[in-house]
Structure formats: C-alpha cells, structure tokens
Backbone as JSON, one array per atom type, in Angstrom:
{
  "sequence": "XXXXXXXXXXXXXXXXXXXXXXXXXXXXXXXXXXXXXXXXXXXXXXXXXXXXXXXXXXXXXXXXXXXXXXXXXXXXXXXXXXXXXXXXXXXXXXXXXXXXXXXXXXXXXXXXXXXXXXXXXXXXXXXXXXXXXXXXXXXXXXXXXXXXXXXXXXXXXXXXXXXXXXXXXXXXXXXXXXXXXXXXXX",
  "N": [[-7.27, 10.68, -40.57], [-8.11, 8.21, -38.22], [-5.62, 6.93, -35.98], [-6.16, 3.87, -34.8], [-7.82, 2.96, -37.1], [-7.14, 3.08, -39.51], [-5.72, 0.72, -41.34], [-3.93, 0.73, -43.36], [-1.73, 1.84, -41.58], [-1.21, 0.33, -39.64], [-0.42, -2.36, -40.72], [2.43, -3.52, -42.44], [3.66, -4.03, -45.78], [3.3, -6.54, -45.98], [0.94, -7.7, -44.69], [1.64, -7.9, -41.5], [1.67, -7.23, -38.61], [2.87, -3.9, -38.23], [3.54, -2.11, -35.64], [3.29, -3.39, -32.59], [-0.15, -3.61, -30.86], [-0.36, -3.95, -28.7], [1.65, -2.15, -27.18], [0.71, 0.23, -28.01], [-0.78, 0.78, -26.76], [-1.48, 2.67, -23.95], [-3.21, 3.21, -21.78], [-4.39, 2.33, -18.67], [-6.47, -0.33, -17.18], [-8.76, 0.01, -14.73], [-9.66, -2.4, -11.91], [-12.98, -3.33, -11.39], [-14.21, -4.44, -9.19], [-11.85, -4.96, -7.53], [-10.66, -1.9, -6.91], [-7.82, -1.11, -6.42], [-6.22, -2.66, -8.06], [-4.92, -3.46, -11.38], [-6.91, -4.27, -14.39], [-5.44, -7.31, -16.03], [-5.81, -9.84, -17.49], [-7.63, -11.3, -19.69], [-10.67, -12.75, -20.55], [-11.22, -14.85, -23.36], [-13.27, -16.66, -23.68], [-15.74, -18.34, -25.68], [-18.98, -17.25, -25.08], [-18.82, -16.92, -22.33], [-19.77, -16.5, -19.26], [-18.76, -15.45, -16.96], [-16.33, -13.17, -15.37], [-14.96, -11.43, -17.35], [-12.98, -9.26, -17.57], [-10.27, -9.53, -15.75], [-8.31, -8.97, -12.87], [-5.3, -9.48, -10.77], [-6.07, -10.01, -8.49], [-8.63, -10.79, -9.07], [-7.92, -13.5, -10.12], [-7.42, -15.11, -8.45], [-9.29, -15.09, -6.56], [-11.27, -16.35, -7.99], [-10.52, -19.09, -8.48], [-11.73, -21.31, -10.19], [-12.45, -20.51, -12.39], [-10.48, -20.06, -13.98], [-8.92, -22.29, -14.38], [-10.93, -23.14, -15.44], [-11.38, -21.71, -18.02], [-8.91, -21.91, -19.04], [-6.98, -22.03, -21.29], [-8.52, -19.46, -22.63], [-7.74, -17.11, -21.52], [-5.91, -14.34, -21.95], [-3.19, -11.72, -21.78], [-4.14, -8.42, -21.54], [-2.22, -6.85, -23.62], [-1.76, -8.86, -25.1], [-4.5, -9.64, -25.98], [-5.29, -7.41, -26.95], [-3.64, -7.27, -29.18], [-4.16, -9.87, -30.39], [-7.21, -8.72, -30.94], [-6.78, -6.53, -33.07], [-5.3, -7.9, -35.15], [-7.11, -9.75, -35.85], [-9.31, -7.87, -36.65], [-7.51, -6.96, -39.0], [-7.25, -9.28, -40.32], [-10.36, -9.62, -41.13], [-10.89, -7.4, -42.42], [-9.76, -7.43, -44.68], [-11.42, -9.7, -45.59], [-13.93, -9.2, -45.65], [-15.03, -7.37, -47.31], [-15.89, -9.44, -49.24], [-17.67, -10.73, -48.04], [-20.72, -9.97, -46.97], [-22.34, -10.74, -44.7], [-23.44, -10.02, -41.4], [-21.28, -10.24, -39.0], [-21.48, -12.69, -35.91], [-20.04, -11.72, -33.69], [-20.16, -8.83, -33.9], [-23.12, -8.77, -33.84], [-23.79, -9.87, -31.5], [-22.52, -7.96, -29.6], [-23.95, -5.28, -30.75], [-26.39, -6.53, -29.63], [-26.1, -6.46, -27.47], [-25.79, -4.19, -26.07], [-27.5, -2.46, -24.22], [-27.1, -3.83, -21.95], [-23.93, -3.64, -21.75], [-23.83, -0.53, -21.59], [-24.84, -0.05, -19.46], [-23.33, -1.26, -17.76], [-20.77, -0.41, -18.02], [-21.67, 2.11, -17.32], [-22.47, 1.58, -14.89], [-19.78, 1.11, -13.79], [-18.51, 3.58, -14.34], [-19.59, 4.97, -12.78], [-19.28, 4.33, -10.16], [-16.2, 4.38, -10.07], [-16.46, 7.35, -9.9], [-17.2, 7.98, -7.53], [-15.34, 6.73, -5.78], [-13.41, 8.33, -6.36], [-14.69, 10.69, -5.78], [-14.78, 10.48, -2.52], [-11.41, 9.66, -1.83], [-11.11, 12.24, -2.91], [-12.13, 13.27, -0.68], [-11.03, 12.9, 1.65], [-8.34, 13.31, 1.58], [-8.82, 15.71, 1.81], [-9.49, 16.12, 4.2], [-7.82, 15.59, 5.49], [-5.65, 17.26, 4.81], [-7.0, 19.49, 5.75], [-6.71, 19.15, 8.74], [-3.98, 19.25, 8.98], [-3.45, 21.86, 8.22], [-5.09, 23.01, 10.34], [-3.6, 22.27, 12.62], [-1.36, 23.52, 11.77], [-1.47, 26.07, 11.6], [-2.06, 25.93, 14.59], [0.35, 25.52, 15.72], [2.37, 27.84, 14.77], [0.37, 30.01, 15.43], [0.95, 29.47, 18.99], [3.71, 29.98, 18.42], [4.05, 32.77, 17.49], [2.85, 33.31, 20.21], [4.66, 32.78, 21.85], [6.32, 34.36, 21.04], [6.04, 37.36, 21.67], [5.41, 37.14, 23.96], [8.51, 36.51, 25.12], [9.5, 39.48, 24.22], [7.6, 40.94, 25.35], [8.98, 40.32, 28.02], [11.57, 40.81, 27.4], [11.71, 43.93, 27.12], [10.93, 44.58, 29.25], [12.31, 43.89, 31.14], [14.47, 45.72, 30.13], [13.37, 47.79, 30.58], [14.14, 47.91, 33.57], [16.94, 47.85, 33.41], [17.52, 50.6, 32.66], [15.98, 52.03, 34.5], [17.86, 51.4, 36.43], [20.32, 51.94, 35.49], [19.56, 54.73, 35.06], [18.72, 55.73, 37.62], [16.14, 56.03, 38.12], [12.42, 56.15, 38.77], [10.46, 52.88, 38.48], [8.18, 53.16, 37.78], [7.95, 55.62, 36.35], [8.8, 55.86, 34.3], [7.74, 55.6, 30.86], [7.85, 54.31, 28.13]],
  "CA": [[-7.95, 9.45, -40.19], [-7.43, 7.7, -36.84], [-4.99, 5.71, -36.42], [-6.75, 2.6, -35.32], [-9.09, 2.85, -38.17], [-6.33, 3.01, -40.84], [-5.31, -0.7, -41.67], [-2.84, 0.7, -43.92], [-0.78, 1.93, -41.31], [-1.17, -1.28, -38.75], [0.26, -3.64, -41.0], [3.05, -3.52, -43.42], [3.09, -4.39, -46.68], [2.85, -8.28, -45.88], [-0.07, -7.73, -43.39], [2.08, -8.31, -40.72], [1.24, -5.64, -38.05], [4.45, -3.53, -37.64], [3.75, -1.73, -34.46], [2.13, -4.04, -32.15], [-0.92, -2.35, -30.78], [-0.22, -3.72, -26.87], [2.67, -1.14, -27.12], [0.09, 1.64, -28.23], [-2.53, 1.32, -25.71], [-0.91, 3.25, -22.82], [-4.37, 3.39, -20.41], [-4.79, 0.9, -17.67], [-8.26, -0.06, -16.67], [-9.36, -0.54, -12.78], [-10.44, -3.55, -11.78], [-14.65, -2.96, -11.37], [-14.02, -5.09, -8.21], [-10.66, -4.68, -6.65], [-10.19, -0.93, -7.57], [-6.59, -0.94, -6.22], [-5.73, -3.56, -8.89], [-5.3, -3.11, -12.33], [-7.11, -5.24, -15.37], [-4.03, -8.35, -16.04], [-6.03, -11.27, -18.37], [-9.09, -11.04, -20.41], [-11.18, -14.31, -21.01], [-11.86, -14.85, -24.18], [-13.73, -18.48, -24.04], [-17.01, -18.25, -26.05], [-20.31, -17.21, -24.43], [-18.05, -16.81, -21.03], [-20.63, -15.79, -18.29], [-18.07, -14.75, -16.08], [-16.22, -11.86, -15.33], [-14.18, -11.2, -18.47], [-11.59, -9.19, -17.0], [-9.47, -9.97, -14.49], [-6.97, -8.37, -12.26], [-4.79, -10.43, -9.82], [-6.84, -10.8, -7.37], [-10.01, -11.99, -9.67], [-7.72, -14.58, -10.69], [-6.78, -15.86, -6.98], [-10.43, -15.58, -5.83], [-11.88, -17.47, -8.81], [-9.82, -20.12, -9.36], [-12.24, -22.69, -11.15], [-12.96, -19.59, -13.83], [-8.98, -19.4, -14.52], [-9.0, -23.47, -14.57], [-12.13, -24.2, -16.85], [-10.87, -21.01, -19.56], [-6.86, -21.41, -18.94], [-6.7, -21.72, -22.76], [-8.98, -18.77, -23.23], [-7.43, -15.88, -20.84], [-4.99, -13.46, -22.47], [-2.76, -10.5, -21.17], [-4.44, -7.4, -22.18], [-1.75, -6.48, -24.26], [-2.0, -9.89, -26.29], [-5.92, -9.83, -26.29], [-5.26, -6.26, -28.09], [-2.63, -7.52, -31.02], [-5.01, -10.53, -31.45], [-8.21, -8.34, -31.91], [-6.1, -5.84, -34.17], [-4.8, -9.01, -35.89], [-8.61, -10.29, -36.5], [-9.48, -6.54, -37.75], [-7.36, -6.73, -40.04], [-7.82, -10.1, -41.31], [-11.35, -9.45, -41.24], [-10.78, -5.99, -43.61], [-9.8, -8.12, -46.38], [-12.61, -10.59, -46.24], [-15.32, -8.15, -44.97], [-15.68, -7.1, -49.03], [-16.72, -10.52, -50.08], [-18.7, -11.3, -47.23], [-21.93, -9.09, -46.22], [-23.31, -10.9, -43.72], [-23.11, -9.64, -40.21], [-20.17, -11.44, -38.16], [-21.88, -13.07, -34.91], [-19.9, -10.81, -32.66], [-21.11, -7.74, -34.21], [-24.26, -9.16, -33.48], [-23.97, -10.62, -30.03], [-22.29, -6.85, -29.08], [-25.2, -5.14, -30.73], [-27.91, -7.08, -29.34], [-25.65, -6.12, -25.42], [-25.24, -2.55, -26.2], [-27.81, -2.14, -23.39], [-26.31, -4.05, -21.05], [-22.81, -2.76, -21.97], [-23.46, 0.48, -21.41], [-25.65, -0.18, -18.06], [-22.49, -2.14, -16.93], [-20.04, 1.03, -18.24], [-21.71, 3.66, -16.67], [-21.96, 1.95, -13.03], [-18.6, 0.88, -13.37], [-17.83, 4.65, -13.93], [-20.2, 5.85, -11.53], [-18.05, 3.64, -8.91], [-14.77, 5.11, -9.97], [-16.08, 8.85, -9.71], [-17.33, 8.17, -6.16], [-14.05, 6.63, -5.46], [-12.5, 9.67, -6.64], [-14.52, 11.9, -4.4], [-14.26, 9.18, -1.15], [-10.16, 9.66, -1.93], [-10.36, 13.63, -2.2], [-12.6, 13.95, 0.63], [-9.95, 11.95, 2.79], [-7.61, 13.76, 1.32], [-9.46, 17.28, 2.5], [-10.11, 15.98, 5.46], [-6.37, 15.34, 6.65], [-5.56, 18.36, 4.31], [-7.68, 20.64, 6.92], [-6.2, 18.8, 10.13], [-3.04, 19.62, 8.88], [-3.25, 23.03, 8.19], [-5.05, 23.45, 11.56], [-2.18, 22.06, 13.11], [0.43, 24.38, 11.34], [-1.86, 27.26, 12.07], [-1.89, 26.43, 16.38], [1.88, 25.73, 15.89], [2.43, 29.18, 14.22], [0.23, 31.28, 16.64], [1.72, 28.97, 19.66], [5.14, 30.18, 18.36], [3.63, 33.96, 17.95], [2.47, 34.18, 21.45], [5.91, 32.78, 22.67], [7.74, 35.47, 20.96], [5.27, 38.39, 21.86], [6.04, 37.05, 25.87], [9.71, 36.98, 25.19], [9.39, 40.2, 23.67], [7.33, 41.9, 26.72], [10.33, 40.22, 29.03], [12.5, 41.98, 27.06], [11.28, 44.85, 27.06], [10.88, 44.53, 31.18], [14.13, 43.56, 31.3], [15.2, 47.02, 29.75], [13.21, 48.96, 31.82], [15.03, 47.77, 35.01], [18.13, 48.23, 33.81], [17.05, 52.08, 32.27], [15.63, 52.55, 35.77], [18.84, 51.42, 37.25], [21.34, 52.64, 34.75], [19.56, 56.48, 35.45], [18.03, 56.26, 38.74], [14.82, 56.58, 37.21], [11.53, 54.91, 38.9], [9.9, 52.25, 36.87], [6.1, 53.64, 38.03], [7.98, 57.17, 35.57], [9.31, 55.54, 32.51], [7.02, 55.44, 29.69], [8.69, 54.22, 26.74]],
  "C": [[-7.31, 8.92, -38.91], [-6.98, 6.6, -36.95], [-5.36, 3.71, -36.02], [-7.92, 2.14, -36.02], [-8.24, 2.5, -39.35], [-5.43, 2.13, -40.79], [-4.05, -0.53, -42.16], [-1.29, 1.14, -42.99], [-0.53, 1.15, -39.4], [-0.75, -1.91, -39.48], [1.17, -3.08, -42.05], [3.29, -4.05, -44.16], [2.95, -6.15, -46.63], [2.01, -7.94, -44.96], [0.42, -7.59, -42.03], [2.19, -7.04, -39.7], [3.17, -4.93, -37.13], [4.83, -2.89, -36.36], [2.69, -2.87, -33.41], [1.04, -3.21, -31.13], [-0.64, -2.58, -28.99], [0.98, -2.77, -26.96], [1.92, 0.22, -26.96], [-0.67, 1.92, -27.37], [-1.5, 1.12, -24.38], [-1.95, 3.21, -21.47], [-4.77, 2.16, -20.38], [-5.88, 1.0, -17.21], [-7.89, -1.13, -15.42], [-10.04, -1.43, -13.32], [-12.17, -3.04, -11.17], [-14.31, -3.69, -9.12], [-12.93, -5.49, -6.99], [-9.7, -3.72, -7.15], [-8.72, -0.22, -7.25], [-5.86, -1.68, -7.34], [-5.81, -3.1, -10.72], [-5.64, -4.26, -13.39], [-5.97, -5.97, -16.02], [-4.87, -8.85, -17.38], [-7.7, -10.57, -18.98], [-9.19, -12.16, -21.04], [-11.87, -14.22, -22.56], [-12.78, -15.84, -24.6], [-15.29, -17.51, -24.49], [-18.59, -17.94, -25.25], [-19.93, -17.71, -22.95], [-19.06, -15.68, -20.09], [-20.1, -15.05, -17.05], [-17.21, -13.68, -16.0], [-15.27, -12.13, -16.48], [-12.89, -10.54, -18.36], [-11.48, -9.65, -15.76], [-8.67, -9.54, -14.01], [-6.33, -9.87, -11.55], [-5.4, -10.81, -9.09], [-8.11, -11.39, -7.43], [-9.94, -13.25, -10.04], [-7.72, -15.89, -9.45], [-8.46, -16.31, -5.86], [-11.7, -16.54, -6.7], [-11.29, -18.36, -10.13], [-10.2, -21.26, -10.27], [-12.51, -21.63, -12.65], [-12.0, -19.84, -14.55], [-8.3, -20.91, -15.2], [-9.72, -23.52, -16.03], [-11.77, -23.11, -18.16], [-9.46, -20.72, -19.26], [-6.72, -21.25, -20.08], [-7.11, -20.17, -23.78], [-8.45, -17.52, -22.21], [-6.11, -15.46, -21.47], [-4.39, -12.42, -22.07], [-3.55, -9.42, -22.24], [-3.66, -6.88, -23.41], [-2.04, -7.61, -25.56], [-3.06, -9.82, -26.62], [-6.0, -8.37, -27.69], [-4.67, -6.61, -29.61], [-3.82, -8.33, -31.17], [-6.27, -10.06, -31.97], [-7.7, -7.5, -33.17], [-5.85, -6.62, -35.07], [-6.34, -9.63, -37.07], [-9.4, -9.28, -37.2], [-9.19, -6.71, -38.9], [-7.2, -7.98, -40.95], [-9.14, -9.81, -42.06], [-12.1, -8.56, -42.24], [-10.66, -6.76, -44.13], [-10.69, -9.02, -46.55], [-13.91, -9.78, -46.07], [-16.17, -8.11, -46.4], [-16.45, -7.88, -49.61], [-17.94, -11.02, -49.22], [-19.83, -10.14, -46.89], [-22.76, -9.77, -45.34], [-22.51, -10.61, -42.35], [-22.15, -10.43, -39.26], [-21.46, -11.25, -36.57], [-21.57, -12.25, -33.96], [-20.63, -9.32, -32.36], [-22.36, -7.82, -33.54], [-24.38, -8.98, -31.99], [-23.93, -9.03, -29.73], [-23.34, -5.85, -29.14], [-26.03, -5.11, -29.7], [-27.2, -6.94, -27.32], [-25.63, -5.15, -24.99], [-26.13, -2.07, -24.73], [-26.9, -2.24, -22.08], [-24.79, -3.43, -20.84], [-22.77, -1.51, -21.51], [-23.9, 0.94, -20.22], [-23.95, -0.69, -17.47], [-21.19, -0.78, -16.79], [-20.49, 1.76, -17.16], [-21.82, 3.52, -15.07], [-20.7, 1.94, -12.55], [-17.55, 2.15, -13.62], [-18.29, 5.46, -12.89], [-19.12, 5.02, -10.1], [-16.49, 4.15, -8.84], [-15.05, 6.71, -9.63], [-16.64, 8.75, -8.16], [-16.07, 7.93, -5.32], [-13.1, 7.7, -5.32], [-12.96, 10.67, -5.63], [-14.38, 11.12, -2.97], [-12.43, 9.93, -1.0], [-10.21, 11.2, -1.56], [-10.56, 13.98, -0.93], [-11.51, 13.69, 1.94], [-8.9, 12.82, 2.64], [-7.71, 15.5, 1.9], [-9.03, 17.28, 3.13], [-8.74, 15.84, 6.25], [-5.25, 16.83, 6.09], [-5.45, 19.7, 5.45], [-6.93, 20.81, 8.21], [-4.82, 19.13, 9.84], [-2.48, 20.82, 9.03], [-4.16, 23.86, 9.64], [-4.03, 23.79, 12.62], [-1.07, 23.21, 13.14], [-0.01, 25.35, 12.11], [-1.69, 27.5, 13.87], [-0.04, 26.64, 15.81], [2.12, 27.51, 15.68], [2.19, 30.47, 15.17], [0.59, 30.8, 17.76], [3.1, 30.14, 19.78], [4.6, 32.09, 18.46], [3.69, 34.52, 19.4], [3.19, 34.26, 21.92], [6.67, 34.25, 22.36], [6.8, 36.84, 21.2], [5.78, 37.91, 23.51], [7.44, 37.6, 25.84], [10.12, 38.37, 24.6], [8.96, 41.48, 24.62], [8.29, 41.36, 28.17], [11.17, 40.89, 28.72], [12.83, 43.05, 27.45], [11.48, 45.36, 28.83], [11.97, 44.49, 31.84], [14.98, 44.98, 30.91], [14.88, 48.03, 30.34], [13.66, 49.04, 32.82], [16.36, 48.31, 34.59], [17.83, 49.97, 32.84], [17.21, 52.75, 33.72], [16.92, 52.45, 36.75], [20.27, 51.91, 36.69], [20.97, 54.6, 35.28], [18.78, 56.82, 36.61], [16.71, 57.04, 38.35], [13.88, 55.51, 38.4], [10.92, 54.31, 37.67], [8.53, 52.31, 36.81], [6.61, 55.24, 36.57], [8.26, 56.83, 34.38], [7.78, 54.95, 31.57], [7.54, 55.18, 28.17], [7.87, 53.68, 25.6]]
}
C-alpha cells in the first residue's frame, strides 16, 4: 500500500503524525510565472481567486493578495502537514459521515479546469526545457567549432614546422656531403 494512503503509518498510536509529511515531499514545484523561482506559500483563504501559489517574487509583485490572505498563506511544507493532518482527522469521521465534503466537491466540479491549467503549465515547462537545451546546443556547437579551428590551426603549424625541419636537414645533408639540394630525394 502507498505510503500516503496508509493512515496507519502517518500517525502514531495517538494520531499524532510521527513523520511530518513536509520532510517527505522532496519535489519542488516551478513557479507557472517566474520559472526561475520556486513555489514558497500556498493561499489557503476560502474561494481565493488568486494565484494560490506563490514563489518570492508572486509575493513582492502582489502585495495586496499577501495583505488581504496574510492569515491564509502557508509554507508548502506546513500547507502539506496541515492537509495530511485534515486526512487523517477526516479518516476517522469519514465512517459516520457519507455526505460529500465541499472540497471534494468544489475539486470535482474543477477537474476541468485543473487539468486545462496542469497541462499548460507543463506544456510551458517542456518548452522551457527545449528553449534551455537548444541554447545549450547552440553554444555546445560554437564551442566545439572553436576547439576544432584551434586543433587544425595547431596541425597546420606543426606540419610547417615540420617541412622547415625537414629543409633545414636537407641543407645541412647537402652541406655536410657536398651533395646538391636539386639531387637529394629523401
């Protein structure tokens, strides 16, 4: 069973949740809107029309949001223990109660929207991703152009110094054995 499905091993035997779950949740979510930033606060104020997360810099550019729900914004990590917290209150009354909790509902009745809002806000990260490699190619390429003149550059030098050499040994051949240098063929 997965472990945030199994109540019994989120809380210990007084309810009291023994690992807290902002510890467990290791993946950071991009900001939709300042994708250098990472998700900080999450608003929880009731039927909150505004952006719900928040990085740093959602907080700095909408300061009347951060004002009118200061009571209702939470660090991600806290927003996590307290829904885990409301889970598992919620498990023990769930039994007696059968009627649909409001959220359920509300989430439900968004699932469109939700998943319209999801999938641009992953379609924006995988363009990001190719934007980044292409940049990344692209100075990739110029780089390894680069090496490549350097390289044959350095080649041609030592192929010159190589036929100086060489020129250089025929003179002194030609003048070590009284040889012409129109007869040596080496």
């Amino acid at each position: 069973m997965d472990a945030m499905t199994d109540t019994s091993r989120l809380t210990s035997g007084n309810g009291v949740s023994s690992i807290s779950q902002s510890q467990r949740f290791a993946t950071q979510i991009r900001c939709s809107r300042h994708p250098e930033e990472y998700i900080e606060r999450i608003c929880r104020a009731p039927r909150c029309g505004k952006n719900l997360l928040l990085c740093y810099e959602c907080t700095l550019d909408d300061v009347e949001h951060v004002k009118e729900h200061r009571g209702h914004l939470v660090s991600v990590g806290k927003f996590i223990d307290l829904v885990a917290a409301e889970y598992v209150e919620k498990s023990r009354t769930d039994h007696v109660i059968n009627e649909m909790p409001a959220e359920v509902e509300e989430l439900l009745e968004g699932e469109e929207t939700n998943r319209c809002e999801f999938a641009r806000h992953v379609d924006e990260q995988k363009q990001r991703v190719r934007r980044e490699v292409a940049t990344i190619s692209d100075r990739l390429a110029l780089t390894l152009q680069e090496i490549s003149k350097q390289i044959c550059m350095t080649l041609d030098e030592q192929l010159a110094l190589y036929r100086s050499n060489f020129d250089f040994f025929k003179i002194q051949v030609s003048e070590r054995y009284s040889v012409s240098l129109s007869l040596i063929h080496i």
